[in-house]
N, C-alpha and C positions, 0 to 999 in steps of 0.2 A: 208396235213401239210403245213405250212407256214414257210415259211424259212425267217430268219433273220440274222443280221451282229452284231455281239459283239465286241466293241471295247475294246480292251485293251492296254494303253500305246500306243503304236506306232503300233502295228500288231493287222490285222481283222482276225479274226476266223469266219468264217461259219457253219453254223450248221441247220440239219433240226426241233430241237426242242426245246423249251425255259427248259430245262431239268434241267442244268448245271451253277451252281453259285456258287462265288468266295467260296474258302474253307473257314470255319468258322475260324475266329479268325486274317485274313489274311486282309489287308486292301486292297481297291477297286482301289487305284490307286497310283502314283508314291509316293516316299519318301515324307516326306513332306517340301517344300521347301520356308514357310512363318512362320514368328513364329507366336504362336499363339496371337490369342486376348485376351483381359482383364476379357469375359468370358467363353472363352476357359482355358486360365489361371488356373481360381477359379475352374474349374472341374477336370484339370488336377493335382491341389494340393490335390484334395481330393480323388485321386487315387493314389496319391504319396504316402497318407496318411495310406491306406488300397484298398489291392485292392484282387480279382475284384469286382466290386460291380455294383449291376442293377440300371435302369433306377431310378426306384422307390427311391433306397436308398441314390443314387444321388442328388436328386431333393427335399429329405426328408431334407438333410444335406443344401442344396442349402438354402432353405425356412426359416433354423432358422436366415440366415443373410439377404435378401432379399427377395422380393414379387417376385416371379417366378412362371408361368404357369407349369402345369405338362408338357403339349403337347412341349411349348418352350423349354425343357428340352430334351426331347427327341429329337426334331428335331437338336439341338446345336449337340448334341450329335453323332447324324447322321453325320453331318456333316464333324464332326471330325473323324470321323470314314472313310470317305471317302477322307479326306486330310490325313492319315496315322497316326494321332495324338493319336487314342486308336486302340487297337483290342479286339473283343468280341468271345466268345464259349458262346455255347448252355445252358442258363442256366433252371430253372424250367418250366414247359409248353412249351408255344409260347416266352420265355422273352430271353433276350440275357446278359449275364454278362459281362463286362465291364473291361480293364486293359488298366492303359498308354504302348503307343508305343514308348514314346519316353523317354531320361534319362533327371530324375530330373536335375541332376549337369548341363549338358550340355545346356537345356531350359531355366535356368536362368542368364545363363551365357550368354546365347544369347539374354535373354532381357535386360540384366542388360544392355551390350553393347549399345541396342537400345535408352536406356534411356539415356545414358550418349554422345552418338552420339545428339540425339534431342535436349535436356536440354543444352548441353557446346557446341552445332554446332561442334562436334568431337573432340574441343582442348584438 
């Protein structure tokens, strides 16, 4: 067996087998402490919207307003899932279902802020 180092946040854990991943639904790493992007944004309103909903239904909803890749879709996805921004459980087969992690109210209020900081240089 081949041994490995898994990091987590600040503490290594060793272990002699790649056996053991994060629990479903549970994000991969600390809070998230960037607001999101603009198309982070547009995925997180459409989970605001209904949720949880897979990749596919995601990317379906995505495509009636913009030319988006499936695979982009997923990958964005990923992403966010690993900055804390959604969490997923085990949905149909191999697919994972999809829920925001973080509150509506609170994200927009955090960008609104961002916007009004940019746009007036904070006055």
């Amino acid at each position: 067996m081949r041994r490995f180092t898994l990091y987590i946040t600040t503490r290594v854990v060793e272990n002699e087998c790649m056996t053991q991943t994060p629990e479903a639904g549970s994000p991969k790493s600390a809070p998230m402490k960037k607001r999101p992007s603009p198309a982070e944004t547009a995925i997180l309103q459409l989970l605001w919207e209904r949720q949880p909903r897979s990749v596919k239904d995601i990317h379906a909803a995505l495509s009636e307003t913009k030319s988006v890749g499936y695979t982009t879709t997923l990958k964005q996805i990923q992403r966010m899932f690993d900055k804390g921004l959604v969490v997923r459980t085990r949905g149909a087969g191999k697919s994972y279902d999809y829920s925001a992690a973080v509150d509506e109210a609170a994200t927009k209020s955090g960008l609104f802020d961002r916007f009004v900081k940019t746009a007036f240089d904070g006055s």
